[in-house]
C-alpha positions in Angstrom: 0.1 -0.6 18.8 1.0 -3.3 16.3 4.7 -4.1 16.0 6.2 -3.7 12.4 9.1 -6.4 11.8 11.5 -4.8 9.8 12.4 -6.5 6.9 9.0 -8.1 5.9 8.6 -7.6 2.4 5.6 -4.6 2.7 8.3 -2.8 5.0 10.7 -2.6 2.3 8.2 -2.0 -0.8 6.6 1.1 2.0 10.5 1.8 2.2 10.9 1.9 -2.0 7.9 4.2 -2.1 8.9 7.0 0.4 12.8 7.5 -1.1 11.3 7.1 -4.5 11.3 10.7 -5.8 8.6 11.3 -7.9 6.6 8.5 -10.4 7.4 4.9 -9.6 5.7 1.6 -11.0 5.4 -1.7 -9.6 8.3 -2.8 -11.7 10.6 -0.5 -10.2 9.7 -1.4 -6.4 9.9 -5.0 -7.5 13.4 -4.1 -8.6 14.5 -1.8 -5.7 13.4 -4.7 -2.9 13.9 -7.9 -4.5 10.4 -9.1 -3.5 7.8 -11.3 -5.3 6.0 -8.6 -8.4 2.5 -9.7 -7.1 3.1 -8.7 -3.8 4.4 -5.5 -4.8 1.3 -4.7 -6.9 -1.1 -6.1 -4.5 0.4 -3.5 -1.5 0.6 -0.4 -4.1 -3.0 -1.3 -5.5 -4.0 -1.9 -1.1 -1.8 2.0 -0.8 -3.5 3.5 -3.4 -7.5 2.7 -2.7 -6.6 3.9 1.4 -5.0 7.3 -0.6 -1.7 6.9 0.0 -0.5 7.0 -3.7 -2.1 8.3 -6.6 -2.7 6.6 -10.0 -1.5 8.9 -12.5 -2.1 6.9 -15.5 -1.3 3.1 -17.3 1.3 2.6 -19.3 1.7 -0.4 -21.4 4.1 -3.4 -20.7 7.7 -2.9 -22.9 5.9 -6.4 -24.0 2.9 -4.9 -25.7 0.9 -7.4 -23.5 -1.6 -5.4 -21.0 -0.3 -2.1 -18.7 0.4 -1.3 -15.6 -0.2 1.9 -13.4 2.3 4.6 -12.5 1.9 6.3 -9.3 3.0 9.1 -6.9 3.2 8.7 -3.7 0.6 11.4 -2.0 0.6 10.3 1.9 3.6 10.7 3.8 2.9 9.4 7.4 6.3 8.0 8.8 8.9 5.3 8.6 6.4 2.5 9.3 4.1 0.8 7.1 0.7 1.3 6.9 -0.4 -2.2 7.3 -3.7 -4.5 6.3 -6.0 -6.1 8.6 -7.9 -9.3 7.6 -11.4 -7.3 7.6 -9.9 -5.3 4.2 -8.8 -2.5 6.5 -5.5 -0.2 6.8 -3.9 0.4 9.7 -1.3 3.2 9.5 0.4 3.2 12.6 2.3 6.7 12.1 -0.7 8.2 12.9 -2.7 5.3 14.7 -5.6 6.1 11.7 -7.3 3.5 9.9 -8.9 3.3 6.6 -11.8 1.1 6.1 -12.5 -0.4 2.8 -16.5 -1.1 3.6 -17.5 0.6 6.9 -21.2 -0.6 6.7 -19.9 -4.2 6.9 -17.3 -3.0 10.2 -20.9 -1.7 11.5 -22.7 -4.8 10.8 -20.8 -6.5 13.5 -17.4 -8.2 11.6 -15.5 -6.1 13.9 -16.7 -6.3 17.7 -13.8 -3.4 18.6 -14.2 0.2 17.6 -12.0 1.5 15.0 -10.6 5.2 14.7 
């Protein structure tokens, strides 16, 4: 099993997320863990391709320049972070699953272990 340090930034956005009740954006976990805004975005948008969160819809920047997504979160596995491998894959170790972004390429021999 991997070890989760906890107070890496992911742990606390995954932290914001779960005691978030209902619709979030990136701009409130930013706000709730004082980390970096494109990290935050980067793990929600990593969260919500494995089907962790949903995208409900975009909603434009107070700025009038571009949107960004609102989401719920949909996947409830447990206090620890689901967290991504170098091979664009989830690991969520709650439930020791993992969710693989391109499974043809795991099977075309990046990965020499077997994944679950």
């Amino acid at each position: 099993m991997n070890k989760v340090r906890l107070y890496t930034d992911r742990n606390k956005i995954w932290q914001a997320v779960r005691i978030v009740e209902g619709e979030f954006d990136s701009l409130m976990i930013e706000r709730l863990t004082e980390t970096n805004l494109h990290n935050v975005q980067r793990y929600l948008r990593i969260l919500a391709d494995a089907g962790y969160l949903r995208r409900l819809r975009k909603q434009a920047n107070s700025s009038g320049k571009g949107a960004h997504w609102i989401y719920r979160l949909i996947k409830r596995t447990g206090i620890l972070p689901p967290i991504q491998k170098s091979i664009k894959y989830l690991y969520d170790p709650n439930n020791d699953e993992y969710w693989i972004e391109d499974p043809e390429e795991v099977r075309n021999g990046l990965v020499k272990t077997p994944c679950r």
